[in-house]
C-alpha positions as YAML, in Angstrom:
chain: A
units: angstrom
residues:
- id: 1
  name: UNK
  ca: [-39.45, 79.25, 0.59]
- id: 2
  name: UNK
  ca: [-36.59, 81.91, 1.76]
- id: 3
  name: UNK
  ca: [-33.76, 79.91, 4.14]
- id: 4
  name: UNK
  ca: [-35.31, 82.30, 6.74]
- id: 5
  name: UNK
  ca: [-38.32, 81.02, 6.52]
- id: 6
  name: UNK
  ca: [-37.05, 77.42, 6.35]
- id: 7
  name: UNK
  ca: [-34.96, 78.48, 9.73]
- id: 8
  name: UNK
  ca: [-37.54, 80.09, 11.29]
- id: 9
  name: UNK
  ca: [-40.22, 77.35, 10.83]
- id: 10
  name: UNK
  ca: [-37.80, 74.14, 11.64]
- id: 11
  name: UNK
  ca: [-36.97, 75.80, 14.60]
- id: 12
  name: UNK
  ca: [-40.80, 76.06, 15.93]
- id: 13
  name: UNK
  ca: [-41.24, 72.30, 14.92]
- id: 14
  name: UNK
  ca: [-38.05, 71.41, 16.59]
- id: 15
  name: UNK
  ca: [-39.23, 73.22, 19.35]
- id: 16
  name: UNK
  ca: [-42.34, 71.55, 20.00]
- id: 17
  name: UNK
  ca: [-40.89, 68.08, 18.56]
- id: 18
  name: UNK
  ca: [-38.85, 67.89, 22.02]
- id: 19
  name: UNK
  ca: [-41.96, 67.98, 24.30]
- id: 20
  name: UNK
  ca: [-42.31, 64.95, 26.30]
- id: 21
  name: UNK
  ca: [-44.72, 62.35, 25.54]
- id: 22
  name: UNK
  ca: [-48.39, 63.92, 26.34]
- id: 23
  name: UNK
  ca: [-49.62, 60.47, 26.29]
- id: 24
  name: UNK
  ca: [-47.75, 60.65, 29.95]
- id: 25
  name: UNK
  ca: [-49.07, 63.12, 31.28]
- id: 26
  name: UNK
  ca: [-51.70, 62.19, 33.95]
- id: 27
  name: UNK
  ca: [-51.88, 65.49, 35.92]
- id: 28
  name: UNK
  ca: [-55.88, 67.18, 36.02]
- id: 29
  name: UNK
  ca: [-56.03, 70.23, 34.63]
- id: 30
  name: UNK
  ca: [-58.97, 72.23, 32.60]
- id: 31
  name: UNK
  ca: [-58.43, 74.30, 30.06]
- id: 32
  name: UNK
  ca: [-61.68, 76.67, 30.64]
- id: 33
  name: UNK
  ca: [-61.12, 80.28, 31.43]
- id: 34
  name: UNK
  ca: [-60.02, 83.09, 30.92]
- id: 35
  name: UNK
  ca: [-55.67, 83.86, 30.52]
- id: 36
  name: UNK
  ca: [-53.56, 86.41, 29.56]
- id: 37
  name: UNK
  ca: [-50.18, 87.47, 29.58]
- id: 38
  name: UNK
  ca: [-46.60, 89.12, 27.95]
- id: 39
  name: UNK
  ca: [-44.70, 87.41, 24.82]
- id: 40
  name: UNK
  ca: [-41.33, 87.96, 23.38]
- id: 41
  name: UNK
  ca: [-41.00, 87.19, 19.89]
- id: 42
  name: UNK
  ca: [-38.48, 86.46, 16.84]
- id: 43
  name: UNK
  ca: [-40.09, 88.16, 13.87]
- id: 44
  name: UNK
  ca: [-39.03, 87.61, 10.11]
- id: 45
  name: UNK
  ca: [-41.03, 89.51, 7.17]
- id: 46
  name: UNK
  ca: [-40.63, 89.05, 3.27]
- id: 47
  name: UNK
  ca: [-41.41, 92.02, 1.90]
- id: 48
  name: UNK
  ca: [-42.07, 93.33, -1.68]
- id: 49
  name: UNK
  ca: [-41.99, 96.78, -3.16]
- id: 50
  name: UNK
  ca: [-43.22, 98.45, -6.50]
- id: 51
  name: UNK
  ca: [-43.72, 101.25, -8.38]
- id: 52
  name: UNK
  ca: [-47.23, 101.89, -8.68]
- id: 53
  name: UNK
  ca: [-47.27, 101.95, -12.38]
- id: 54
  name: UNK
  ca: [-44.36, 99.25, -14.01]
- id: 55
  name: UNK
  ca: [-42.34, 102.31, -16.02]
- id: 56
  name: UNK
  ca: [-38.80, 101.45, -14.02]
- id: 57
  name: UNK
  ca: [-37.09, 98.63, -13.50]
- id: 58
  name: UNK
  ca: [-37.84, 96.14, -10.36]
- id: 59
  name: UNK
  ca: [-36.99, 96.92, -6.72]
- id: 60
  name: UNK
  ca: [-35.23, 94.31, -4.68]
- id: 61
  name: UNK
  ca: [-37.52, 92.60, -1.84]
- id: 62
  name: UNK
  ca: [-36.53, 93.67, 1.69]
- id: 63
  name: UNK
  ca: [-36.64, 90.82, 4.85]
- id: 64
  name: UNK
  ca: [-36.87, 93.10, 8.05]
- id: 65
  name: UNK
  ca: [-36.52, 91.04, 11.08]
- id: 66
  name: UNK
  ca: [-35.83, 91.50, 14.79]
- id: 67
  name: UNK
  ca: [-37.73, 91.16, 17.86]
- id: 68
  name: UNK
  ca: [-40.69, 91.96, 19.79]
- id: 69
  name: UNK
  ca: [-42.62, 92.54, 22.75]
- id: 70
  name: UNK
  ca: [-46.33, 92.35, 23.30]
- id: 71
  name: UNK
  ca: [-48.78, 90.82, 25.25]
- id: 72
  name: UNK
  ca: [-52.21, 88.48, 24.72]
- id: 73
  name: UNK
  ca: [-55.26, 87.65, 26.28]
- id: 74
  name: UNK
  ca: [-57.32, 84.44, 25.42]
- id: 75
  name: UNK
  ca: [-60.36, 82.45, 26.68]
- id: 76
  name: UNK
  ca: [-60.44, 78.81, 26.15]
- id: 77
  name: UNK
  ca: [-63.11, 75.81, 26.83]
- id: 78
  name: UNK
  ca: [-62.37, 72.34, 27.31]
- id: 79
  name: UNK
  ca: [-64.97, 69.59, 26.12]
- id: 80
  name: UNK
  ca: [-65.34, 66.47, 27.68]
- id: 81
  name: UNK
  ca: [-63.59, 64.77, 24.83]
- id: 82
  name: UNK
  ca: [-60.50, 67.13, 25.39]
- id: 83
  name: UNK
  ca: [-61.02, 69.26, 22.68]
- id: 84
  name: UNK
  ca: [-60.46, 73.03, 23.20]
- id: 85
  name: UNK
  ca: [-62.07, 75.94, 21.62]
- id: 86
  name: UNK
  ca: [-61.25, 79.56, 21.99]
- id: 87
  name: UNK
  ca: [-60.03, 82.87, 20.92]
- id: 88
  name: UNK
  ca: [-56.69, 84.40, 21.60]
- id: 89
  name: UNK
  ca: [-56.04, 88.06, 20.83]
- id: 90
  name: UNK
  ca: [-52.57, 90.06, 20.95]
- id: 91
  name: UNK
  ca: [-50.45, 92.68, 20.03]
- id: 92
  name: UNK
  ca: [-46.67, 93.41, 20.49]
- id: 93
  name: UNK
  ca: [-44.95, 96.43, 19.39]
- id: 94
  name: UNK
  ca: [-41.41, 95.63, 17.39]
- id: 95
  name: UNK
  ca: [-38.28, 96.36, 16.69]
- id: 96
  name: UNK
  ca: [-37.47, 94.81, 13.06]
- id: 97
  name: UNK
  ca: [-36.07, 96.62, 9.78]
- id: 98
  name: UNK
  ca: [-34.23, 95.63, 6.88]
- id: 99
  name: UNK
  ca: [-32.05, 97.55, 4.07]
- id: 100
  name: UNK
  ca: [-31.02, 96.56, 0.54]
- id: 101
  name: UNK
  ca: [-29.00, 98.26, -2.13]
- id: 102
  name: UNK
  ca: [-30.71, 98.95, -5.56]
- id: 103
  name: UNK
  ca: [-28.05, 100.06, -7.23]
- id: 104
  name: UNK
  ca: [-26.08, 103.46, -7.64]
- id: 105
  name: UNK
  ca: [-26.08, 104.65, -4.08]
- id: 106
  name: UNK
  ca: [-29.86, 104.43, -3.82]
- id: 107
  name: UNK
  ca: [-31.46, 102.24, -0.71]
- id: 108
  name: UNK
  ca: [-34.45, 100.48, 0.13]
- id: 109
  name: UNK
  ca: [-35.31, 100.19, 3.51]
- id: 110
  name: UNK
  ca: [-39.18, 98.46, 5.60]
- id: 111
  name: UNK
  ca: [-39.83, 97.84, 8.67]
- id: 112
  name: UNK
  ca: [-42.22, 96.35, 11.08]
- id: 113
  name: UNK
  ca: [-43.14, 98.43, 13.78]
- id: 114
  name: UNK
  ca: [-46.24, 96.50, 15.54]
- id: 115
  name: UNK
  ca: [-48.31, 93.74, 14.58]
- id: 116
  name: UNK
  ca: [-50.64, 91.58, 16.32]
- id: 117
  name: UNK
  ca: [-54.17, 89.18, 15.26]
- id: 118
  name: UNK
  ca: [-56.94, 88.43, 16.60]
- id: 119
  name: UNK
  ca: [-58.04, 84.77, 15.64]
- id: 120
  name: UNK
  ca: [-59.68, 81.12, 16.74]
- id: 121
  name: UNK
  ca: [-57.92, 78.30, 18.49]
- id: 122
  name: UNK
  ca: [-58.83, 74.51, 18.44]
- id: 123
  name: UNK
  ca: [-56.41, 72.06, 20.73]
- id: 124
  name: UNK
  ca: [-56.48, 68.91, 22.09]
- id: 125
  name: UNK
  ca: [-55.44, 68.61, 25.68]
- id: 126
  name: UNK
  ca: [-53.27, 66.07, 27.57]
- id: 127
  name: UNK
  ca: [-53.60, 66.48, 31.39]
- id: 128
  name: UNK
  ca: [-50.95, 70.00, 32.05]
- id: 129
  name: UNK
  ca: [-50.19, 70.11, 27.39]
- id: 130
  name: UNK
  ca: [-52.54, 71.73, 25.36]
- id: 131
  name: UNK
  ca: [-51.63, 71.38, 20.92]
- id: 132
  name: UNK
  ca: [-53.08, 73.73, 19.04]
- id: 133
  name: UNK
  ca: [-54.06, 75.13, 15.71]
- id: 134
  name: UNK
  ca: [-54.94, 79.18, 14.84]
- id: 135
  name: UNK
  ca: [-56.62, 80.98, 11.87]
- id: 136
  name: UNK
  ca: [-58.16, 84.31, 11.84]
- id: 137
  name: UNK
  ca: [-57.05, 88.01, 11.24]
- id: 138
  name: UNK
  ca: [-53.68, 89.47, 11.47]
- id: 139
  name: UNK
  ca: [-52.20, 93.34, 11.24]
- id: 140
  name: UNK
  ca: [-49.53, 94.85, 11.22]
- id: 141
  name: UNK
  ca: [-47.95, 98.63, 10.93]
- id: 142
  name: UNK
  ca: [-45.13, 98.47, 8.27]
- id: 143
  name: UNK
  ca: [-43.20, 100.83, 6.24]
- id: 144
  name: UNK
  ca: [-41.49, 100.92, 3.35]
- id: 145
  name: UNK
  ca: [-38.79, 104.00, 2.24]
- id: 146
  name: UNK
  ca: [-35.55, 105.36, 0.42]
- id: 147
  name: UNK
  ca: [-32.47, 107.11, 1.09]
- id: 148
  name: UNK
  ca: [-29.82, 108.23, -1.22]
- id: 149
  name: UNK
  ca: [-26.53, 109.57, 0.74]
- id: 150
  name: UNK
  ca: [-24.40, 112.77, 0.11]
- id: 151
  name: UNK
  ca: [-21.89, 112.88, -2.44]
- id: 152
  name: UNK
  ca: [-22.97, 110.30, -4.86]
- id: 153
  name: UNK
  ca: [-20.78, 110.41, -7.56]
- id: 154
  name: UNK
  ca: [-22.91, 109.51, -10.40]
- id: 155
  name: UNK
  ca: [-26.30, 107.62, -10.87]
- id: 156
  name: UNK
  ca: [-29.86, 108.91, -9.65]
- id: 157
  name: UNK
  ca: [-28.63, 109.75, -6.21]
- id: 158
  name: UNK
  ca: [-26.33, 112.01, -7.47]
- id: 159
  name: UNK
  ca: [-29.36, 113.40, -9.72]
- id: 160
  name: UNK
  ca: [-31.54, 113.98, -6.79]
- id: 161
  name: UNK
  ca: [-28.90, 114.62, -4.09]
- id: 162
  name: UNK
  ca: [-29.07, 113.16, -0.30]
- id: 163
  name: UNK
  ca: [-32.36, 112.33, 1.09]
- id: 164
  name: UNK
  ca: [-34.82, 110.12, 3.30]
- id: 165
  name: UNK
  ca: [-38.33, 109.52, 2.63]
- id: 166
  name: UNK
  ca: [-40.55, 106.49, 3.64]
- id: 167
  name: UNK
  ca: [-44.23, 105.48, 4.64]
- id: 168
  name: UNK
  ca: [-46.14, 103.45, 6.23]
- id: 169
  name: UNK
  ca: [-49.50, 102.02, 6.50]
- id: 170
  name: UNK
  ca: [-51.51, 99.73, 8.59]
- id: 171
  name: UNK
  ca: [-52.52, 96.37, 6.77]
- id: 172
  name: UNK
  ca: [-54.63, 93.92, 7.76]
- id: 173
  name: UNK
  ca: [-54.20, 90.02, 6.10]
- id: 174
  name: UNK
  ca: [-54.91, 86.52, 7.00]
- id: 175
  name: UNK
  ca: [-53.13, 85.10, 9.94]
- id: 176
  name: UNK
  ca: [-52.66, 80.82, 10.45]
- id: 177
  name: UNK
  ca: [-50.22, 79.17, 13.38]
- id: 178
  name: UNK
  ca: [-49.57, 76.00, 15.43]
- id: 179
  name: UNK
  ca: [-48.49, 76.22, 19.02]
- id: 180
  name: UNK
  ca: [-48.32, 74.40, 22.17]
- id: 181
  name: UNK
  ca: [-49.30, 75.17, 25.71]
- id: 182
  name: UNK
  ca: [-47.91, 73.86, 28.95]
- id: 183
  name: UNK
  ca: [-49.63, 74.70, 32.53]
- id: 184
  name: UNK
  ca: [-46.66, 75.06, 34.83]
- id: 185
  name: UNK
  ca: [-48.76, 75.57, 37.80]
- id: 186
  name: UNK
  ca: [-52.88, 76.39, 38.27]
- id: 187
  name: UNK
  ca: [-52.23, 80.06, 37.57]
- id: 188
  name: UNK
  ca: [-49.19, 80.39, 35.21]
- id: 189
  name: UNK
  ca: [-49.28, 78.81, 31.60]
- id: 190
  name: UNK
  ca: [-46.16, 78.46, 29.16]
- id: 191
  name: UNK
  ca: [-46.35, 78.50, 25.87]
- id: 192
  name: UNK
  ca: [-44.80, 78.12, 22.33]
- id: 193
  name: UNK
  ca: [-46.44, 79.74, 18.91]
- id: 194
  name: UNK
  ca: [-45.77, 80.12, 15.50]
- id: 195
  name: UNK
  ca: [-47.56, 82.08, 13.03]
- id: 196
  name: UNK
  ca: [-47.66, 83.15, 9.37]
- id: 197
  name: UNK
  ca: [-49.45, 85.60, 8.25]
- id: 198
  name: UNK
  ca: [-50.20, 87.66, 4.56]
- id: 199
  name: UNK
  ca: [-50.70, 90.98, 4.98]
- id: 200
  name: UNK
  ca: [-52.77, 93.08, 1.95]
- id: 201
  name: UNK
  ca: [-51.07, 95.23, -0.34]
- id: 202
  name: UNK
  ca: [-51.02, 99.04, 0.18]
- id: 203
  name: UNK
  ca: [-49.39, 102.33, -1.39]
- id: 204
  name: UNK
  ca: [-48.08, 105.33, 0.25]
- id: 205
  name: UNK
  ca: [-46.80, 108.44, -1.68]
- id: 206
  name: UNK
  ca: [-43.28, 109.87, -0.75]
- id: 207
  name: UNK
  ca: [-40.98, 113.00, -2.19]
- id: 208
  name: UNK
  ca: [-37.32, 112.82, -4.03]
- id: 209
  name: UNK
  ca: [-36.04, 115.96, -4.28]
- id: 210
  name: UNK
  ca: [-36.34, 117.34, -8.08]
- id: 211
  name: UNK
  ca: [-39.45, 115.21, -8.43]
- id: 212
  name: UNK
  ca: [-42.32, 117.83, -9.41]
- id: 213
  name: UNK
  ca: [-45.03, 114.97, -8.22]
- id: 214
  name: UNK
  ca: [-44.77, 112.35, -5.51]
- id: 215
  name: UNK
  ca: [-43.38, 109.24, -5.89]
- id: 216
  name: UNK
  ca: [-46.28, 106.16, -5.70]
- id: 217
  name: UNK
  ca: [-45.08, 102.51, -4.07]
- id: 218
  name: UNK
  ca: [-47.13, 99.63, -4.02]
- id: 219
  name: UNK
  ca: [-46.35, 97.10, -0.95]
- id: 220
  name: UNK
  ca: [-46.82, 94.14, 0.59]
- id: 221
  name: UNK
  ca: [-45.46, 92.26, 3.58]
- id: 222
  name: UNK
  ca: [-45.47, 88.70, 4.89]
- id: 223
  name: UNK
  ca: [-44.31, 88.50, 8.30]
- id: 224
  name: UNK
  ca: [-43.40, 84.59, 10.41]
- id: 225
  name: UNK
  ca: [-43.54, 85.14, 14.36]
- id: 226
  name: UNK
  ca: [-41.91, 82.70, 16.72]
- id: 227
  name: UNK
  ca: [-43.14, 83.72, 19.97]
- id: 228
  name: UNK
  ca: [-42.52, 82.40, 23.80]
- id: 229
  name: UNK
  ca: [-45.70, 83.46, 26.05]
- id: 230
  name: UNK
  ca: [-46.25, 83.76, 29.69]
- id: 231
  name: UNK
  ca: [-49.69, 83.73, 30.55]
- id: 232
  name: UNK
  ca: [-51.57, 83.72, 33.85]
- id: 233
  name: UNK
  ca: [-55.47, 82.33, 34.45]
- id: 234
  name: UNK
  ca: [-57.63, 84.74, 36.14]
...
């Protein structure tokens, strides 16, 4: 596991390690209904890029991260042994990239530009705390590319000469997170989530200059999400 990763995950356990005991919570409140709201999110992704057929030599993985914005809307029930059940779908649209050098001018560059899931949610509820556990579907729109600047003084940018290419695709993987809920008041619901999810490969074709035939890259993307929501019931 990446330190990013490591960071990003202790922080959501951290997070949720400092909630007060739900043991003490006494207040009645029922998780049944309908909710939905905005999010804000911390977003790191471990991505990997290849040629499409292993002739060259390896290209370094890329971690775009950032931020996003987006939005959810879930319904929950509550059984009478405080267990929940329910489905939460969302989507936020983000602002994450990342850039490595691979040698001789050349760059590698990927980034996220939405994501979102749609998956299942089973909690336990403590009076105003809800704990919970997610697993489903989860997509993304990421994009993988390559630059070479002007003036390179040797290597394959100064074969090709300066250019930009990328491409992107939409992928769709397996998504699996922990959160916790808190209702603040009858209407309005905070809440902490964190979520992992592995994206399917894809390939997209791009141009270098002097190249009679498109280039061919294989990728893949694993993106964490540590998101704060706002939700209200309806």
């Amino acid at each position: 596991m990446k330190p990013k990763t490591k960071t990003l995950l202790s922080a959501a356990i951290a997070a949720t390690s400092m909630i007060p005991s739900m043991a003490a919570a006494q207040d009645t409140y029922n998780w049944t209904g309908w909710s939905g709201g905005i999010s804000l999110s911390s977003i790191s992704g471990d991505g990997a890029q290849a040629p499409a057929v292993a002739a060259i030599g390896g290209i370094p993985d890329q971690s775009p991260d950032g931020f996003a914005l987006g939005g959810q809307i879930a319904y929950d029930n509550q059984f009478s042994n405080n267990m929940v059940l329910g489905v939460v779908a969302d989507v936020s649209f983000a602002n994450a990239d990342g850039s490595v050098a691979d040698g001789n001018f050349l760059r590698q560059t990927s980034e996220i530009n939405s994501l979102g899931g749609l998956k299942a949610r089973i909690g336990y509820a403590s009076g105003k705390w809800m704990t919970y556990a997610t697993l489903g579907l989860g997509f993304a729109n990421v994009g993988y590319g390559q630059s070479c600047p002007a003036g390179a003084g040797f290597g394959t940018c100064a074969t090709s000469g300066a250019y930009s290419s990328s491409g992107d695709s939409f992928q769709t993987g397996v998504s699996a997170g922990f959160g916790v809920r808190y209702g603040y008041s009858e209407k309005l619901i905070l809440g902490l989530d964190y979520s992992f999810t592995d994206l399917g490969g894809d390939f997209y074709n791009f141009q270098v200059p002097g190249n009679a035939l498109p280039s061919t890259r294989y990728f893949d993307t694993e993106i964490q999400v540590l998101k704060f929501t706002m939700d209200w019931r309806f």
